[in-house]
C-alpha positions as CSV (number, residue, x, y, z in Angstrom):
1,X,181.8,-27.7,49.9
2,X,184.2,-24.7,48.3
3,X,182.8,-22.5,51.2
4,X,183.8,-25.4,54.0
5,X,187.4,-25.7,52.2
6,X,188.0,-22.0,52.3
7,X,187.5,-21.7,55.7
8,X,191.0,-22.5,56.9
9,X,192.2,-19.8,54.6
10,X,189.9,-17.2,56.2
11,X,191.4,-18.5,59.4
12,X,194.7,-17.9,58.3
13,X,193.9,-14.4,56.5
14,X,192.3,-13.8,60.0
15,X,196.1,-14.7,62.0
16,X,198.1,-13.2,59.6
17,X,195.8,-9.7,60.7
18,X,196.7,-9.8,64.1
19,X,199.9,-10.3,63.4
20,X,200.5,-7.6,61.3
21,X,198.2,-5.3,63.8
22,X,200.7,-6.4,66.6
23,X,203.5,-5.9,64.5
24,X,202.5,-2.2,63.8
25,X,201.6,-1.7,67.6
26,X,204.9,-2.6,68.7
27,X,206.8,-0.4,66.3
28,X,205.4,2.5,68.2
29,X,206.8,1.0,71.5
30,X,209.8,1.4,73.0
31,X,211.6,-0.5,76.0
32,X,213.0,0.5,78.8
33,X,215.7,-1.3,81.5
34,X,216.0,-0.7,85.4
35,X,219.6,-2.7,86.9
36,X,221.8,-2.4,89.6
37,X,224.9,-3.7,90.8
38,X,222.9,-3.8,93.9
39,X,220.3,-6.8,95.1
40,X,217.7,-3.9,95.2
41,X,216.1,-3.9,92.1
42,X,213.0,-6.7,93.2
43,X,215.0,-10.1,92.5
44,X,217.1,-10.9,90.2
45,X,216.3,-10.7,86.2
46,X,212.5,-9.6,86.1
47,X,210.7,-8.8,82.9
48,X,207.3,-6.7,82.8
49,X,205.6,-7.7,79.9
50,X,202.4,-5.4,80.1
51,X,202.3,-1.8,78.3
52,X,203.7,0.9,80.7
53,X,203.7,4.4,80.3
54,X,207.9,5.8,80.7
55,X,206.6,7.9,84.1
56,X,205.6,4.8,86.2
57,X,208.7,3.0,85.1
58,X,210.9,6.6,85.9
59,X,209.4,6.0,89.6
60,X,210.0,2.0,90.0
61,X,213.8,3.2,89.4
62,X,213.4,6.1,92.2
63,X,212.2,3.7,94.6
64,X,215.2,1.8,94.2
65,X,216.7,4.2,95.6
66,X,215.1,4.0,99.1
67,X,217.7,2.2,101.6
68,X,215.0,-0.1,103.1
69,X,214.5,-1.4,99.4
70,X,218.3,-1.5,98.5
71,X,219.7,-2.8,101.9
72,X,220.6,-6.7,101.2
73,X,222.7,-8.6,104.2
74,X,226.0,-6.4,104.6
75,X,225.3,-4.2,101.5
76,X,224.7,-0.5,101.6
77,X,222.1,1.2,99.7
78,X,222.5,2.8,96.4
79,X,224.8,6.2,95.5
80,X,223.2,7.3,92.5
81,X,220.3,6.8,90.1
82,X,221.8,7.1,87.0
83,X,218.8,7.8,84.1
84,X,219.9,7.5,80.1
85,X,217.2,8.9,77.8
86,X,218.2,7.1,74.2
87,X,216.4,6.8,70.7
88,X,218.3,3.8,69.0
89,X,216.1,1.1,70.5
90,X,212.6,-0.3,69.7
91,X,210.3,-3.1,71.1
92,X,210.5,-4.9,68.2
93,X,214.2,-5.6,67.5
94,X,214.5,-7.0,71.2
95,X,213.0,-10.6,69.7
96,X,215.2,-9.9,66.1
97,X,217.9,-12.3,65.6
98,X,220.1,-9.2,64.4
99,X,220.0,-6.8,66.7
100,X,221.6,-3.3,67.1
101,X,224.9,-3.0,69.0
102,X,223.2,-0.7,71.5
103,X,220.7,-4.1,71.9
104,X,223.9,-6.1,72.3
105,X,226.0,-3.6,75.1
106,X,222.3,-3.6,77.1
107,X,221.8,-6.7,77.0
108,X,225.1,-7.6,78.6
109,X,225.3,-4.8,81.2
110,X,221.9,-5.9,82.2
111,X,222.9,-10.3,82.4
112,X,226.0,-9.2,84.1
113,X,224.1,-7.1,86.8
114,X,223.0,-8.2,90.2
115,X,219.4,-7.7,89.9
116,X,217.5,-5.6,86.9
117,X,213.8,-5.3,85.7
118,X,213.1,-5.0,82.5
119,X,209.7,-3.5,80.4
120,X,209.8,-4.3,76.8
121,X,207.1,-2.1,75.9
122,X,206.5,1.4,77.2
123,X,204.8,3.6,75.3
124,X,204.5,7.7,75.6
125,X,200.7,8.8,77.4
126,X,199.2,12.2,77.8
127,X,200.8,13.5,74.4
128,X,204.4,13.2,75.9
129,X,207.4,11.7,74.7
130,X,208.7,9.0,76.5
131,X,211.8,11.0,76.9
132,X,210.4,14.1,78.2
133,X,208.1,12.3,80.8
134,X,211.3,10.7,82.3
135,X,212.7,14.5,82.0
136,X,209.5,15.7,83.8
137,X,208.9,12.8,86.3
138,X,212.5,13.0,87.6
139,X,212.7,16.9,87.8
140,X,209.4,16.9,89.6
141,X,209.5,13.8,91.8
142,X,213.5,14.5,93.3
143,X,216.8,17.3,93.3
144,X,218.9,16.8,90.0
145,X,222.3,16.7,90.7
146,X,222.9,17.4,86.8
147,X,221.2,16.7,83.8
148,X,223.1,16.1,80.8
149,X,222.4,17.0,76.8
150,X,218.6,17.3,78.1
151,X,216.7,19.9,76.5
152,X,214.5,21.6,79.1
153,X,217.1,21.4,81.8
154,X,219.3,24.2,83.9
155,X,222.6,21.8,82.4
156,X,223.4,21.7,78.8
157,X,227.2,20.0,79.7
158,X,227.7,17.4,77.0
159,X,226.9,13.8,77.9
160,X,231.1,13.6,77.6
161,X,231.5,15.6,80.1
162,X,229.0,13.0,82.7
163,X,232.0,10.4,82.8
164,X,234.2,12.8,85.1
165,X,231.2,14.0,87.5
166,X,229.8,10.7,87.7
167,X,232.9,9.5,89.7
168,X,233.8,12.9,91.8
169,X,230.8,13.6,93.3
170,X,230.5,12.1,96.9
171,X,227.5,12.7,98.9
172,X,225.9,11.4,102.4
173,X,222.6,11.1,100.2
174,X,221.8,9.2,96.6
175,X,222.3,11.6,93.5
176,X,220.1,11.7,90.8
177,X,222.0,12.3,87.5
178,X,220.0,12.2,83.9
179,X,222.2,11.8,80.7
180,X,220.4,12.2,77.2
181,X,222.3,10.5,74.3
182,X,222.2,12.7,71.3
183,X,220.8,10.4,68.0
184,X,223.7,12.5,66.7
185,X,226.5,11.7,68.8
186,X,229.3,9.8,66.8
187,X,229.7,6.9,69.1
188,X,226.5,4.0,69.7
189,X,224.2,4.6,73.3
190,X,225.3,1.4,73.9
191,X,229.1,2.2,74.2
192,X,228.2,5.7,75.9
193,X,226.1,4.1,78.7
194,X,228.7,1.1,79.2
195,X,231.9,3.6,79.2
196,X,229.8,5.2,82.3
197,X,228.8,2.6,84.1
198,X,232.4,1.3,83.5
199,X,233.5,4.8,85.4
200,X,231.4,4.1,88.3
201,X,232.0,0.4,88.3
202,X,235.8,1.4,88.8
203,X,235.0,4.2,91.5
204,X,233.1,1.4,93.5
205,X,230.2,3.4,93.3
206,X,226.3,1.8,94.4
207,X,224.2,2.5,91.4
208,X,221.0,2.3,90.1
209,X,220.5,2.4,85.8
210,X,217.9,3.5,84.3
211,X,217.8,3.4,80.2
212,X,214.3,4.9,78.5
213,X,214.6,4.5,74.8
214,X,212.5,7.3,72.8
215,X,212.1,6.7,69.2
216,X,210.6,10.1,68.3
217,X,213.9,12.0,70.2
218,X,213.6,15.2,71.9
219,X,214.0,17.2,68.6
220,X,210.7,15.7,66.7
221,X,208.8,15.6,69.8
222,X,209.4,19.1,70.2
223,X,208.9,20.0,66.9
224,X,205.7,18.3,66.6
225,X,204.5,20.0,69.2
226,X,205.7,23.8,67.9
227,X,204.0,23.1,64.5
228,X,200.8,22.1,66.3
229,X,200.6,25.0,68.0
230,X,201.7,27.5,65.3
231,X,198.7,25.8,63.6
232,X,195.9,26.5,66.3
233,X,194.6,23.0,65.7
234,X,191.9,21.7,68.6
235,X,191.5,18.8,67.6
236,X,191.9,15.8,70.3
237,X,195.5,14.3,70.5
238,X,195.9,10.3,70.4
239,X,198.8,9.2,71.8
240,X,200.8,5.8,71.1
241,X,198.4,4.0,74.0
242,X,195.1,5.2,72.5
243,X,196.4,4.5,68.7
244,X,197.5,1.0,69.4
245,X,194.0,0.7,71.6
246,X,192.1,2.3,68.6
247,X,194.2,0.2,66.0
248,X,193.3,-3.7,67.9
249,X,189.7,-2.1,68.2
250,X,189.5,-1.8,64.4
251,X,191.2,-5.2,63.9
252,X,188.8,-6.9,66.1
253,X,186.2,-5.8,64.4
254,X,187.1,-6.6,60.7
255,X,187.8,-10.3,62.5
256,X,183.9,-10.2,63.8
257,X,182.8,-9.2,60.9
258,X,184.1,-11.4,58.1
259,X,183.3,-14.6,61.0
260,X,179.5,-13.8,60.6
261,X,179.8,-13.5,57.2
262,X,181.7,-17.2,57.0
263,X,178.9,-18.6,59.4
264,X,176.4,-16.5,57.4
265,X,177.5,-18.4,53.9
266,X,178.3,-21.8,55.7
267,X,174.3,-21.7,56.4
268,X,173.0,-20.7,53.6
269,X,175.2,-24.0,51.9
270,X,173.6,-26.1,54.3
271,X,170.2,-24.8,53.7
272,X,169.8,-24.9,50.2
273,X,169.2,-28.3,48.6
274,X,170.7,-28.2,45.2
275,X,171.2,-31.3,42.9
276,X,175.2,-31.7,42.2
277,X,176.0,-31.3,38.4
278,X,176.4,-34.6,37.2
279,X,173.4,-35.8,39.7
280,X,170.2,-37.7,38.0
281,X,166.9,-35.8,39.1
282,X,164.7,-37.9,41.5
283,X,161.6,-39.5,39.2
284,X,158.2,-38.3,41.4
């Protein structure tokens, strides 16, 4: 029957949907890595798979920082947390074949690391960017030694100017430093982040990395939210985790509804008995 042998297209109409929905879901996600030169981040290379908003992955990279968690045989635990708020990386070009040379310089700092845990999709919640909630969550949860190129913050110092403190600050506690990489900045995140960790590498310094990329950046996030409220709207806000919610929802429900309708015609086929064309009429 022609509604039988169109079936398998339906099908594949139906996986090339979710597909695209994914697709579209993961361009609004961002990743984010946690490493250490230290055996203190869980054990060895970890990946979390499931959707995590950029504050609980802010304090798995705090609690690094606790010396029962970092103490391994004869090692000491971490210095520093070291936090990089970037904009050059999305969840989608981690599975391209050509990928950015921020990708690249992450992905080797993070194989050549001692442990490091890694979320591939981390999306901004509660109407905050991803970048500001690391801002928030670190400023709230722990003392900043600095903050670097971070809107928001007592420090403007350029993110140049992080190489020098990063390796003459000495303290009997760890240090919290954040460093925001300007979209704007002349050089890749990649080589910004690796030129650091390079500095501490050098100093012998115990450290803990975080890098939160934030596609939207400080400056649109900000901006967004400056127009919204010069426009007095009230209506609710849906952020990345309720539109990529919302947008499977939808999907899922076109895929529902064009299945009954394929079982709805495949029935109706099977219930009506109709000669074929070229079939002789049965005598009575």
């Amino acid at each position: 029957m022609a509604m039988v042998a169109e079936a398998p297209c339906l099908l594949l109409a139906f996986s090339m949907l979710i597909a695209t929905v994914l697709a579209h879901s993961s361009l609004a996600m961002a990743p984010a890595f946690i490493w250490s030169n230290l055996r203190c981040v869980d054990s060895g290379q970890r990946v979390n798979y499931q959707v995590s908003d950029a504050r609980s992955v802010t304090r798995a990279a705090l609690e690094q920082l606790d010396m029962k968690k970092c103490l391994d045989g004869s090692e000491k635990p971490a210095d520093l947390l070291v936090a990089f708020v970037g904009s050059e990386v999305r969840s989608v070009e981690l599975s391209n074949e050509l990928s950015s040379d921020t990708v690249e310089k992450l992905k080797g700092l993070i194989l050549a690391s001692n442990s490091s845990l890694s979320f591939p999709y981390v999306a901004a919640a509660d109407g905050i960017s991803i970048g500001s909630d690391v801002v928030r969550t670190l400023q709230d949860s722990t003392d900043l030694v600095a903050a670097f190129g971070c809107p928001g913050t007592l420090s403007s110092l350029s993110v140049l100017e992080a190489e020098n403190y990063v390796v003459s600050t000495k303290a009997e506690h760890a240090q919290v430093l954040l460093l925001c990489l300007s979209s704007s900045a002349l050089e890749p995140e990649g080589q910004v982040v690796q030129r650091i960790l390079s500095k501490l590498e050098e100093s012998s310094v115990r450290y803990v990395a975080l890098y939160a990329s934030d596609p939207l950046g400080f400056e649109s996030f900000y901006a967004s939210k400056h127009r919204m409220l010069a426009s007095n709207d009230t209506k609710p806000y849906c952020d990345d985790v309720c539109k990529t919610k919302a947008t499977l929802l939808e999907a899922i429900f076109v895929v529902i509804v064009l299945l009954m309708i394929l079982i709805s015609g495949l029935c109706c086929m099977m219930g009506i008995q109709t000669p074929l064309r070229f079939e002789k009429p049965h005598e009575g």
